[in-house]
C-alpha positions as CSV (number, residue, x, y, z in Angstrom):
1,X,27.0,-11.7,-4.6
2,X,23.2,-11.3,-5.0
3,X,22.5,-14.5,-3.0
4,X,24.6,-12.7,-0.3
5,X,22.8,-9.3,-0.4
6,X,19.6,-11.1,-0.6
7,X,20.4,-12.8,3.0
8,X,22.1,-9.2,4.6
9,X,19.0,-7.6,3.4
10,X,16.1,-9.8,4.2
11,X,17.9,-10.8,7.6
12,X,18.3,-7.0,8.2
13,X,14.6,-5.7,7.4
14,X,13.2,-8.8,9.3
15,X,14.5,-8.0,12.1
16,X,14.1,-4.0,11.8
17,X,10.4,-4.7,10.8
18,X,10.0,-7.3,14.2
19,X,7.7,-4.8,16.0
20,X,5.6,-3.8,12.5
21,X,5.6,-7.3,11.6
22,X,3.9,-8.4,14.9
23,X,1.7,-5.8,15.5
24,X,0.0,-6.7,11.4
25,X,0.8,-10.1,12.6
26,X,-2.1,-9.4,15.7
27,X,-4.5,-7.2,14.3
28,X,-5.3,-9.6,10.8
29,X,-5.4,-12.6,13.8
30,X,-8.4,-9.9,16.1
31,X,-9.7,-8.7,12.8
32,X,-11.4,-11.7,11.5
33,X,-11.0,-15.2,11.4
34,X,-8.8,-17.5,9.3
35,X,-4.8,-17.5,9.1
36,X,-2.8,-14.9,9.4
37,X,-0.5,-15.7,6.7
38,X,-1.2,-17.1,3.8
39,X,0.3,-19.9,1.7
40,X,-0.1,-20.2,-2.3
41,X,2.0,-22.2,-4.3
42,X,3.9,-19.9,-7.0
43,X,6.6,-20.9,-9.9
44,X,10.2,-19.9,-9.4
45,X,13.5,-20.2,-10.4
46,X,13.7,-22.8,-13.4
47,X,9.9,-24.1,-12.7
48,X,10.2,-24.8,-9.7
49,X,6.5,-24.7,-7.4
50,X,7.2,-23.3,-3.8
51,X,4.7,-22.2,-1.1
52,X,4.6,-18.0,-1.3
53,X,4.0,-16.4,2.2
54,X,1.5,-13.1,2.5
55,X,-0.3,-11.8,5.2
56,X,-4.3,-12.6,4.7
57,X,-5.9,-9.4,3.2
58,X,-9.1,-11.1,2.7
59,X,-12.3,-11.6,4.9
60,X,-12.3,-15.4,5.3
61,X,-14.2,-18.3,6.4
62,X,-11.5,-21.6,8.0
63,X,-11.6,-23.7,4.8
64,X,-11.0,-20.7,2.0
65,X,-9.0,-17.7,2.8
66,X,-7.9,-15.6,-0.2
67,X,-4.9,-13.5,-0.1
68,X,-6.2,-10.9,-2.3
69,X,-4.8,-12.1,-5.8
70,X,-7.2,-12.8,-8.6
71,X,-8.8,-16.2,-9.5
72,X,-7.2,-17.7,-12.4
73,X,-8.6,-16.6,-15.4
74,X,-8.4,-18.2,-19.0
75,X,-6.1,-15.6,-20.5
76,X,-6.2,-15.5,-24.5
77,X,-4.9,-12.0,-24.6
78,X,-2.4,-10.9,-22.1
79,X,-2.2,-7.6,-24.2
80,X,-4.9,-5.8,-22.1
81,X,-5.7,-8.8,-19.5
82,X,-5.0,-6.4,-15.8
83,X,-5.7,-8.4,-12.5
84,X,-9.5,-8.2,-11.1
85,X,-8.8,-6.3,-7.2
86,X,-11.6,-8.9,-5.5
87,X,-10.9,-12.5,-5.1
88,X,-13.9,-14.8,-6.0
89,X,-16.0,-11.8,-4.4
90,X,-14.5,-11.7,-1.3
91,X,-13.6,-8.4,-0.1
92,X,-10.9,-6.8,1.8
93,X,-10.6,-6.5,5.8
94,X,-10.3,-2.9,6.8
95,X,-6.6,-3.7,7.8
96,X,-5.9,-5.5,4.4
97,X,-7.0,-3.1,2.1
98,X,-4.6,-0.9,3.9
99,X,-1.8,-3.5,3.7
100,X,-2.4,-4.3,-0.1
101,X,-1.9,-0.6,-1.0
102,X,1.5,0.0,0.8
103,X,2.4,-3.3,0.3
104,X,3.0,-4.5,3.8
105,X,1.0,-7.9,3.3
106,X,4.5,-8.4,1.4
107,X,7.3,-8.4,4.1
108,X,6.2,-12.7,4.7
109,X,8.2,-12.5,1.2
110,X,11.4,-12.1,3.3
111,X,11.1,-15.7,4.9
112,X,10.6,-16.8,1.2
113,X,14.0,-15.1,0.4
114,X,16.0,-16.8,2.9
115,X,14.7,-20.2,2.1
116,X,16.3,-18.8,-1.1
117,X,13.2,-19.5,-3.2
118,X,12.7,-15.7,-3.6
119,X,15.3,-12.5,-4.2
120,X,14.9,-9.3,-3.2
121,X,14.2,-7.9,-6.7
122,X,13.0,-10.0,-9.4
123,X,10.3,-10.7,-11.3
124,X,6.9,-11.3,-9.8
125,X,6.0,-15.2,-9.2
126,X,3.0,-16.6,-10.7
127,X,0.7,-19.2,-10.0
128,X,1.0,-22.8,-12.2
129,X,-2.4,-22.5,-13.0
130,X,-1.1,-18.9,-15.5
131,X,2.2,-19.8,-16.0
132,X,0.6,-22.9,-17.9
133,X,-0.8,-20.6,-19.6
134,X,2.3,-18.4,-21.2
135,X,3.8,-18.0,-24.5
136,X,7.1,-20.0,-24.8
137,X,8.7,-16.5,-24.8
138,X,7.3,-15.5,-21.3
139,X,9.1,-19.2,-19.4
140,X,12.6,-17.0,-19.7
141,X,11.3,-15.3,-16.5
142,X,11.9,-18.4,-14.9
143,X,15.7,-18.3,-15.0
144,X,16.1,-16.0,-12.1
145,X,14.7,-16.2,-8.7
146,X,11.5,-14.4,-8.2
147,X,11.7,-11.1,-6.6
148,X,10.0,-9.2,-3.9
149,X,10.3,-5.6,-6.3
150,X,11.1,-5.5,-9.6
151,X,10.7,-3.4,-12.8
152,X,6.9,-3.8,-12.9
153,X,6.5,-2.6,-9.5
154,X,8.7,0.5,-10.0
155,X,7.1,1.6,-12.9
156,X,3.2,1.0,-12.7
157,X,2.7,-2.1,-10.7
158,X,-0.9,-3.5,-11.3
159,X,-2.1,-0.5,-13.2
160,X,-0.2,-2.5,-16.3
161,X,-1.3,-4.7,-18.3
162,X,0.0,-8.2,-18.1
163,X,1.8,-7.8,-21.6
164,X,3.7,-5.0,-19.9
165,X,4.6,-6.8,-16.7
166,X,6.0,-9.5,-18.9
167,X,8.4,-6.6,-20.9
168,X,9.6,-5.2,-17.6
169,X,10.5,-9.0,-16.6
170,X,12.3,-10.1,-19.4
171,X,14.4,-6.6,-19.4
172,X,15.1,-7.4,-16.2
173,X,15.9,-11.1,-17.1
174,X,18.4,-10.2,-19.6
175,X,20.1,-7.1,-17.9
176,X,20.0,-7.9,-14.1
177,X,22.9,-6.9,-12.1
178,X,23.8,-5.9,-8.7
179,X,23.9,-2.3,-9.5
180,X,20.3,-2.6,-10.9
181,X,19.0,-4.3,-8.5
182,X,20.4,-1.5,-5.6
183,X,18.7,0.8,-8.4
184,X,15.7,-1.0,-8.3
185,X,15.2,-1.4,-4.7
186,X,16.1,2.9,-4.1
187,X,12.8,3.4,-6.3
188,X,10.8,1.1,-4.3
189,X,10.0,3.0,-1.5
190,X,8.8,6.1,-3.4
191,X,6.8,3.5,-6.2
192,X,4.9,1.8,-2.9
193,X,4.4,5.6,-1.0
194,X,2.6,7.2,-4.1
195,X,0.2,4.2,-4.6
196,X,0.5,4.1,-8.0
197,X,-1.3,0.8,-9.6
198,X,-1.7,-0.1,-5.9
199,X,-4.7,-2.2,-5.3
């Protein structure tokens, strides 16, 4: 049943979104150079690596365009570590600092769900480089999909520490159902409006 909402859903927005999509899709592409959509590899369900799309939010030269995540840090305390905003000191395009607050360098994340490498709420994916890094606790994230929303994003998003992020994941891991997930994805809207731990 979740597979199948997934595919209603992400089919449905995808093709609601077409004339959004395609107008972000042409100003990042007049903005400044480099791709429009961007490709990282991320860990989902049970370990698995896949290639994360994202609209480029970052000012970019043809052999290194960021997509606005942080670079890997050595975490030793993921109590109080809270992503950096700036990528290897790159800064935003005026269009993706706009995108990065609503979210809307996101909705690539739909093509990720119907490969079926992504959900429509789950935890966030992360790159190998941190998940290498996690406390044998933190792998039972991997057991579900990865999600385009989740808890963390309706209840602080990148205002919370990683430590947190990680709680609201494994809640989610161990209590996820179809009725949460509809609960879930009701709050997102109002979670990605107010901007709260938007960066």
């Amino acid at each position: 049943m979740k597979r199948a909402f997934d595919i209603v859903v992400a089919g449905a927005t995808l093709i609601a979104l077409s004339p959004l999509i395609a107008a972000v899709a042409i100003a990042v592409k007049l903005e400044s150079p480099g791709p429009v959509v961007f490709r990282q590899q991320r860990v989902g369900r049970d370990g698995a690596t896949f290639s994360m799309l994202k609209f480029r939010t970052m000012r970019s030269d043809p052999q290194d365009a960021g997509d606005g995540s942080s670079p890997v840090p050595q975490v030793s305390d993921f109590s109080s570590y809270v992503f950096d905003p700036l990528y290897g000191g790159k800064q935003y395009t005026r269009i993706g600092g706009f995108m990065r607050s609503t979210s809307i360098d996101e909705l690539p994340n739909l093509i990720n769900v119907l490969r079926g490498e992504m959900s429509i709420v789950g935890p966030r994916p992360d790159v190998p480089e941190l998940v290498a890094q996690y406390p044998a606790e933190y792998q039972r994230r991997h057991s579900v999909r990865p999600g385009i929303t989740g808890l963390a994003q309706v209840n602080g998003r990148s205002s919370l520490t990683y430590e947190e992020m990680m709680l609201y994941d494994l809640k989610y891991v161990d209590h996820h159902s179809l009725l949460r997930d509809l609960v879930i994805l009701a709050k997102t809207p109002p979670a990605v409006l107010s901007q709260r731990g938007a960066r």
